[in-house]
C-alpha positions in Angstrom: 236.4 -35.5 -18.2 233.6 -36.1 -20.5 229.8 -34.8 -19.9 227.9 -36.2 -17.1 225.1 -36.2 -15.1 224.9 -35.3 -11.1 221.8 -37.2 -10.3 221.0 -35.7 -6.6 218.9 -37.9 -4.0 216.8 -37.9 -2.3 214.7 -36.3 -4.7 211.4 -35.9 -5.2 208.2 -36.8 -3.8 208.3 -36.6 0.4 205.7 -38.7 2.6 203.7 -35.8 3.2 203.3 -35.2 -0.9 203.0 -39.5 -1.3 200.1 -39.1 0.9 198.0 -36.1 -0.2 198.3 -37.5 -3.5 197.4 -41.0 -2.9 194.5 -39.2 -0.9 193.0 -37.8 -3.7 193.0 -40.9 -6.0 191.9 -43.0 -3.6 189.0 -40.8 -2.9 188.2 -40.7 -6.7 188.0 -44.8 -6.5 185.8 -44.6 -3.3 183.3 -41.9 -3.8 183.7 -41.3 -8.1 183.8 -38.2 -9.7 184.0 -34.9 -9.0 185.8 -34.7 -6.1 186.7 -31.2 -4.6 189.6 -29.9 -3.4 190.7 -26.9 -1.8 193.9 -25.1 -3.3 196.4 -27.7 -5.4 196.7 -31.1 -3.7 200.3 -30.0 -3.7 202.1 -27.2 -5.9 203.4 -29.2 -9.1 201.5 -28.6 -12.2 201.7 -31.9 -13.9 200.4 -33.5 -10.7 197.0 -31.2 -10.8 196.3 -31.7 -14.3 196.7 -35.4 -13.5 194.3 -35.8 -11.2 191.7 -33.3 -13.2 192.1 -35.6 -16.3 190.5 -38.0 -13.4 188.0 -36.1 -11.9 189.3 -33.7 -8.8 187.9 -30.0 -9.0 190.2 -27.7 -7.9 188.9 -24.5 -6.2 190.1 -21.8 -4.4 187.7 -21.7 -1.3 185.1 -23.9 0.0 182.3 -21.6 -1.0 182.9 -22.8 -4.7 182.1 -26.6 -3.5 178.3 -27.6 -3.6 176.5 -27.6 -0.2 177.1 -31.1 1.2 179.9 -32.3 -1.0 183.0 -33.2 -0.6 185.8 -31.6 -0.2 189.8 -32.5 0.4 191.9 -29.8 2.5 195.8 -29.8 0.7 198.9 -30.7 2.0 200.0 -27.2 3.0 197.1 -26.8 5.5 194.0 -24.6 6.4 193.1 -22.1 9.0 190.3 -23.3 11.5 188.1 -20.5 9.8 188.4 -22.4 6.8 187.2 -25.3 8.9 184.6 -23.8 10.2 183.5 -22.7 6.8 183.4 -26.2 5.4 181.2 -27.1 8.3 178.7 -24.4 7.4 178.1 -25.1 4.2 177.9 -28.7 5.3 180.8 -30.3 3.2 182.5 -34.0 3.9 185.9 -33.0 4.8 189.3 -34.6 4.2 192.2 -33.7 5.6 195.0 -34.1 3.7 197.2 -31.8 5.5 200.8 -33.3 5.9 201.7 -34.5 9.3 205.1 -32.0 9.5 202.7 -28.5 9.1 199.9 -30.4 11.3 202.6 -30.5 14.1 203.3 -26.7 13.3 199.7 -25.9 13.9 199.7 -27.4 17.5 202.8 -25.6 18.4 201.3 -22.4 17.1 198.1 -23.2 19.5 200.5 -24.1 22.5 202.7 -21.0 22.5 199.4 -18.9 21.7 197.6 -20.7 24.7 200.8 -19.6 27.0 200.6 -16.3 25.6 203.7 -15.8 23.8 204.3 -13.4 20.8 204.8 -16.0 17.6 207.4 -14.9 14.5 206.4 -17.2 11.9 209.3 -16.9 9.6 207.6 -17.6 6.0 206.5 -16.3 3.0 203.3 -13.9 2.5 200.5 -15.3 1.1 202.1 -19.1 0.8 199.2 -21.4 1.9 201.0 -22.9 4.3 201.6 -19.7 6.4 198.1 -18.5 6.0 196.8 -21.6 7.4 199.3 -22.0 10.0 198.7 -18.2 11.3 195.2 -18.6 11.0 195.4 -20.7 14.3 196.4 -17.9 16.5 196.0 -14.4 14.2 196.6 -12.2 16.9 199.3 -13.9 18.0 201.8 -14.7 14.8 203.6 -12.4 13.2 204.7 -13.6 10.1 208.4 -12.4 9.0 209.6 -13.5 5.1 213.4 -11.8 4.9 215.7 -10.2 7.9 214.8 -6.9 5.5 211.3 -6.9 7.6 212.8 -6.9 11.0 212.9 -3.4 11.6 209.0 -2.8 10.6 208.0 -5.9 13.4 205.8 -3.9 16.5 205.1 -6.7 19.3 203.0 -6.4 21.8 204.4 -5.0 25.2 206.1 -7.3 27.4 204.8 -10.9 25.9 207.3 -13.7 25.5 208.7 -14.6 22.0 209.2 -17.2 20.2 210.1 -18.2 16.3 208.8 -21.2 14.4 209.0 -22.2 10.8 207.1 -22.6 7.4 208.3 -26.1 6.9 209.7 -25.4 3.6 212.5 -23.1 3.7 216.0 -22.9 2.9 217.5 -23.8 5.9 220.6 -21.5 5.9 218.2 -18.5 5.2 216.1 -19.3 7.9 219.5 -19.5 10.5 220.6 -16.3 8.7 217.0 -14.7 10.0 216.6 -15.8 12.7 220.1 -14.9 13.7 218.9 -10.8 13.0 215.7 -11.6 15.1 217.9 -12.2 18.2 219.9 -8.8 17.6 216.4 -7.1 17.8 214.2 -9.4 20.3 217.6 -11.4 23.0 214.1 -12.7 24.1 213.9 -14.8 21.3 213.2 -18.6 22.4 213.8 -21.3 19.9 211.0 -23.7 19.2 211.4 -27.0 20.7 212.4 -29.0 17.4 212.9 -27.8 14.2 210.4 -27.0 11.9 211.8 -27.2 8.4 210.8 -30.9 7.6 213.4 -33.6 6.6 212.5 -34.1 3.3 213.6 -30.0 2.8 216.5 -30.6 4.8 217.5 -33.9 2.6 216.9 -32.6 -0.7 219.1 -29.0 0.2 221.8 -31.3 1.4 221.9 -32.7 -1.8 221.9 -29.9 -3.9 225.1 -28.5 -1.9 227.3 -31.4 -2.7 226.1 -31.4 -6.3 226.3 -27.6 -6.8 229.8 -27.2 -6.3 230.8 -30.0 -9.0 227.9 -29.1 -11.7 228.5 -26.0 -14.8 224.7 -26.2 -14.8 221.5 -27.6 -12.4 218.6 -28.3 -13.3 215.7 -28.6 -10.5 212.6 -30.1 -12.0 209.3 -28.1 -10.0 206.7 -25.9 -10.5 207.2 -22.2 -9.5 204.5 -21.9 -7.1 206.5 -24.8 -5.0 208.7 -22.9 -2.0 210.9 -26.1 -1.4 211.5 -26.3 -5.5 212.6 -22.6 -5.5 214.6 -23.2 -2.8 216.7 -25.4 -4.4 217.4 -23.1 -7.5 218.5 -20.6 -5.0 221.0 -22.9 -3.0 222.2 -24.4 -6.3 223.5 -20.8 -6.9 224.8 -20.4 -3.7 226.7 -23.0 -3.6 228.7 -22.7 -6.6 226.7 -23.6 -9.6 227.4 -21.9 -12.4 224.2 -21.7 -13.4 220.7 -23.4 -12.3 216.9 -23.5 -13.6 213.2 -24.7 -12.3 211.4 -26.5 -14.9 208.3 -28.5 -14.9 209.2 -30.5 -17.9 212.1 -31.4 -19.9 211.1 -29.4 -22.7 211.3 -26.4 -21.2 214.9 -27.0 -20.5 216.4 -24.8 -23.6 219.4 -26.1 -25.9 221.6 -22.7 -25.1 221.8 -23.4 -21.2 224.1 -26.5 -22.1 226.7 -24.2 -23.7 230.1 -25.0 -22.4 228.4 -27.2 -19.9 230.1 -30.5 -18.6 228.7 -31.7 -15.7 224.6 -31.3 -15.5 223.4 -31.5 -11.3 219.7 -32.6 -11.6 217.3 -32.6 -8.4 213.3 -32.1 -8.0 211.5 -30.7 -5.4 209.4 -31.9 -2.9 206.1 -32.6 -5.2 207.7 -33.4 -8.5 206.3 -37.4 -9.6 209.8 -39.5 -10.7 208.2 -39.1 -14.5 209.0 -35.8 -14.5 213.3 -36.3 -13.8 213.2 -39.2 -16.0 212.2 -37.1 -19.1 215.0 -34.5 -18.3 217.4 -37.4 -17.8 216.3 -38.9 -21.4 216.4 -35.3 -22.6 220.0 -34.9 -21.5 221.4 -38.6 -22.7 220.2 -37.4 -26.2 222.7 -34.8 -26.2 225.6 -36.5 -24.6 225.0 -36.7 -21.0 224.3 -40.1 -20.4 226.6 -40.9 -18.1 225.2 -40.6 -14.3 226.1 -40.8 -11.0 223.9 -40.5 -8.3 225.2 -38.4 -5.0 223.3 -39.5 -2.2 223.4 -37.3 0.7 220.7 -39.3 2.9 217.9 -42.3 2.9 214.1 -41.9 3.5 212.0 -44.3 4.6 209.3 -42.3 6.6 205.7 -42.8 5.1 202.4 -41.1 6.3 199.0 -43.0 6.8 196.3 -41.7 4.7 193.8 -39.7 6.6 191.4 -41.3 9.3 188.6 -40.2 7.7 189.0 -41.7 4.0 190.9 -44.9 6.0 186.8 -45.6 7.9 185.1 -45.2 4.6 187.7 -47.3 3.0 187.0 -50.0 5.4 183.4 -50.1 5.5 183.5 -50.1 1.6 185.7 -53.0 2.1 188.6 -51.4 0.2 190.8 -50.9 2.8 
């Protein structure tokens, strides 16, 4: 058959990412350099580095950004303490938060508000879940694997419901929930699903892909859930073999061993750069042909935030 390339899509950046990132430049042409902001924009290290060759400060709270300055909340979210922090300390905020966890958020304050029990099924200590439990901390309980199940202690007779990290594999996510309902038949399923399309898309891709390729290679950073994901369903869905790399030289000679077919996807946050390189990387040693497998087509996009769209407007950049 001859080497080739399985070039998934969608790929790549999602609106969410599009937007956080276009929030930050933009706010480095508005206001100049420094600007702040809290956490990584989003988790891809090439992206960061990026925007600090231009001027963005990252930091890990908003106690590390000068009274009155300001400061640019990621796309994964923060807590209303964090919020209320900001405020104190007297910080411009911008919220860069995408659109799919903001709805999260509100559902979390609904259910709280009705007094239902929450299982948040996400990973410890992942931004996105700190911010999203902050909204109701005495409600959400937050569950990673079914392997936790038996350790859960809700309070007495509350209603129950399960929502999502948005960035999940989606068939790990069924699988838990599924052992939630053998423990708690109250369970109610949230009213839409939480896992975001652009997840959803880019896992669908990596299935049909997976079962074709001897090797996949899925361009992210490590600290990106929706990039590790893909690794993972790569492997369980028949890849022989499959790596996360930020670049393509970190893809190493010895993984292309006995390899004839290469799948190739990048997570949620990975620029088109990035995929290019590994594609360039890959034609120099034989794998030039490729054909793209498209599972879906995006067109959704995300208004930057409100608050950087006013001073855009008054600055007459808009």
């Amino acid at each position: 058959m001859g080497k080739k390339v399985l070039l998934a899509a969608p790929r790549g950046y999602c609106a969410g990412v599009d937007r956080a990132v276009i929030t930050v430049e933009k706010a480095l042409d508005l206001y100049g350099a420094p600007v702040y902001v809290r956490k990584e924009i989003v988790h891809n290290k090439h992206v960061v580095q990026t925007l600090e060759a231009r001027g963005a400060i990252f930091v890990s709270e908003t106690d590390e950004v000068p009274e009155g300055a300001l400061v640019i909340f990621s796309a994964h979210g923060v807590s209303p303490a964090v919020h209320k922090a900001a405020a104190d300390r007297n910080l411009k905020t911008i919220d860069a938060t995408c659109p799919l966890v903001t709805k999260v958020h509100h559902e979390v304050k609904r259910f709280a508000s009705e007094d239902y029990d929450i299982l948040l099924v996400g990973h410890h200590g992942h931004e996105e879940v700190e911010g999203t439990a902050g909204e109701a901390p005495d409600n959400v309980f937050v569950i990673d694997t079914a392997d936790e199940i038996d350790s859960i202690h809700l309070r007495e007779g509350k209603k129950l419901i399960w929502l999502s990290q948005t960035t999940l594999s989606v068939d790990e996510t069924i699988k838990t929930v599924r052992e939630l309902k053998k423990k708690f038949p109250q369970l109610v399923d949230p009213p839409s699903d939480d896992i975001c399309y652009a997840t959803q898309n880019r896992q669908t891709a990596i299935k049909e892909i997976a079962p074709r390729s001897d090797l996949v290679i899925v361009v992210g950073s490590v600290n990106s859930s929706n990039s590790v994901r893909l690794v993972e369903v790569s492997l369980e869905y028949g890849a022989k073999a499959a790596y996360l790399v930020d670049y393509a030289a970190e893809v190493k000679e010895e993984w292309l061993t006995g390899v004839e077919t290469v799948g190739v996807s990048s997570g949620a946050s990975v620029p088109e750069i990035l995929v290019k390189d590994v594609l360039i990387w890959l034609a120099e040693r034989g794998y030039g042909e490729v054909e793209t497998v498209t599972a879906s087509e995006e067109h959704l996009l995300f208004a930057i935030p409100p608050e950087l769209r006013k001073d855009l407007k008054a600055a007459g950049k808009s």
